[in-house]
C-alpha positions as CSV (number, residue, x, y, z in Angstrom):
1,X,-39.3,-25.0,7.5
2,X,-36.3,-23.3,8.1
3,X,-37.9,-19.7,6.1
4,X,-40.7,-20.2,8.7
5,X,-39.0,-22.0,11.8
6,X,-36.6,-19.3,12.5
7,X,-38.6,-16.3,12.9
8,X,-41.5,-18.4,14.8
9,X,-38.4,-19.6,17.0
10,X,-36.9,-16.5,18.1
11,X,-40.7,-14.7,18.8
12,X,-41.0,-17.6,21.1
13,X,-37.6,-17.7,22.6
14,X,-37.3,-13.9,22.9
15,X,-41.0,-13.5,24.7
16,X,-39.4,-16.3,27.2
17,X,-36.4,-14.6,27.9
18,X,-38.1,-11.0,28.1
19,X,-40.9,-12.0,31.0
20,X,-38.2,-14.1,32.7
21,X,-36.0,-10.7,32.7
22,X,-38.9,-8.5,33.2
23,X,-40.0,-10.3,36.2
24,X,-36.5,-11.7,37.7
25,X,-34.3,-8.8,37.4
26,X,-34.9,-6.3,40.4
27,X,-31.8,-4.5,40.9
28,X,-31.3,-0.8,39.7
29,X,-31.1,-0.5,36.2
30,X,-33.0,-3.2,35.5
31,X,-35.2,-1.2,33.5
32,X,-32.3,-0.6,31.2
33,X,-31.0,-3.7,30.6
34,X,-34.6,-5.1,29.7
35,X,-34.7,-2.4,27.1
36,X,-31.4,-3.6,25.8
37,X,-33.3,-7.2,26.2
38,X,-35.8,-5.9,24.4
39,X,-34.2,-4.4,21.9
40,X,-31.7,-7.2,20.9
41,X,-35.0,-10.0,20.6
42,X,-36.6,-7.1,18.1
43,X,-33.3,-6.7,16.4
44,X,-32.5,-10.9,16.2
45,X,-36.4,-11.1,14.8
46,X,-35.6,-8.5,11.8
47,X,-32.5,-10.7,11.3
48,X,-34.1,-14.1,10.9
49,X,-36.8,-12.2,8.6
50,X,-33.6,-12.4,6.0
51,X,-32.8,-15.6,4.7
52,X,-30.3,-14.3,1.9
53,X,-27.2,-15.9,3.6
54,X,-24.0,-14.4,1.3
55,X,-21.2,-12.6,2.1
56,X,-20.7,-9.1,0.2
57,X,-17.7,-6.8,1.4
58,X,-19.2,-4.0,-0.4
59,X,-22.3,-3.4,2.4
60,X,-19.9,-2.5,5.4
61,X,-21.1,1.1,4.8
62,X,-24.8,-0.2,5.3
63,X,-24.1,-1.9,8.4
64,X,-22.1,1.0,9.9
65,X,-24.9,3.5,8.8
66,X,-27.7,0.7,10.5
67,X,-26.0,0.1,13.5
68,X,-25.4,4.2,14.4
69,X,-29.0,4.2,13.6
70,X,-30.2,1.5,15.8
71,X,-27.7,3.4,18.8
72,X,-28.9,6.5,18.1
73,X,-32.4,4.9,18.9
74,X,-31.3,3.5,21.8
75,X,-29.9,6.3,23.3
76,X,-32.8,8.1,22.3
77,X,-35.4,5.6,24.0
78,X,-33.0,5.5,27.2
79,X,-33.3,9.1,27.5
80,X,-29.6,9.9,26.5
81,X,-30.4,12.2,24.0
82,X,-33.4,14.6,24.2
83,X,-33.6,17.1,21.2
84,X,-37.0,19.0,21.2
85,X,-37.4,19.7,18.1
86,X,-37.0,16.1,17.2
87,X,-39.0,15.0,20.4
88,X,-42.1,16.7,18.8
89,X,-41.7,15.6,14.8
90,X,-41.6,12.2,16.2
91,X,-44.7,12.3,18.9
92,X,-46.1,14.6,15.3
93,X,-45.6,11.2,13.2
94,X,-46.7,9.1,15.9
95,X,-43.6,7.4,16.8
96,X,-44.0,5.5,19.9
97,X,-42.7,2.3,21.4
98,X,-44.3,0.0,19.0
99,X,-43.2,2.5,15.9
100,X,-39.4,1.8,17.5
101,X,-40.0,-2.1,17.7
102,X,-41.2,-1.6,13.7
103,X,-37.9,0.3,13.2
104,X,-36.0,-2.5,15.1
105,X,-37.5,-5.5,13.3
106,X,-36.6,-3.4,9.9
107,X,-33.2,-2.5,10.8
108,X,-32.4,-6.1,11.5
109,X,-33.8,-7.3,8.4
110,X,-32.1,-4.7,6.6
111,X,-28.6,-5.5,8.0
112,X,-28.0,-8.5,6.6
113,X,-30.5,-7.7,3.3
């Protein structure tokens, strides 16, 4: 149950918390923290996808690399960082919202893979 539980557990959870912050939250910025919301409930899915539970010392490179990727994206969905050139491969490959949640739910499985 447990390989099964804990993903089905944290889709349920995290749709909770996300219309309770989507529709409680009014203040300015809002916006932005239900992105982070978001983001971290994506993330916290990818990571229950992995059930490998050991310790290696050797994949702190990984991790580093995954979670400058994952902030990158952030800043990049937030609108920190606007790069045309990039702006236009990615709407060229189709990389919306949804493509991000993919890349979220991939990144978090990937962490601790």
């Amino acid at each position: 149950m447990k390989k099964y539980g804990l993903p089905i557990l944290v889709i349920i959870v995290g749709s909770i918390v996300y219309s309770l912050a989507t529709e409680y939250l009014t203040f300015n910025g809002a916006s932005t923290v239900c992105t982070f919301i978001r983001i971290a409930i994506i993330f916290g899915f990818g990571v229950s996808l992995c059930q490998k539970r050991r310790s290696n010392q050797k994949d702190w490179i990984k991790k580093l690399v995954i979670s400058f990727f994952v902030f990158f994206l952030i800043c990049w969905e937030l609108g920190y960082f606007a790069f045309p050139e990039l702006r236009s491969l990615m709407k060229f490959l189709g990389l919306t919202t949804f493509g991000f949640n993919l890349i979220y739910v991939y990144c978090g499985w990937a962490f601790f893979d």
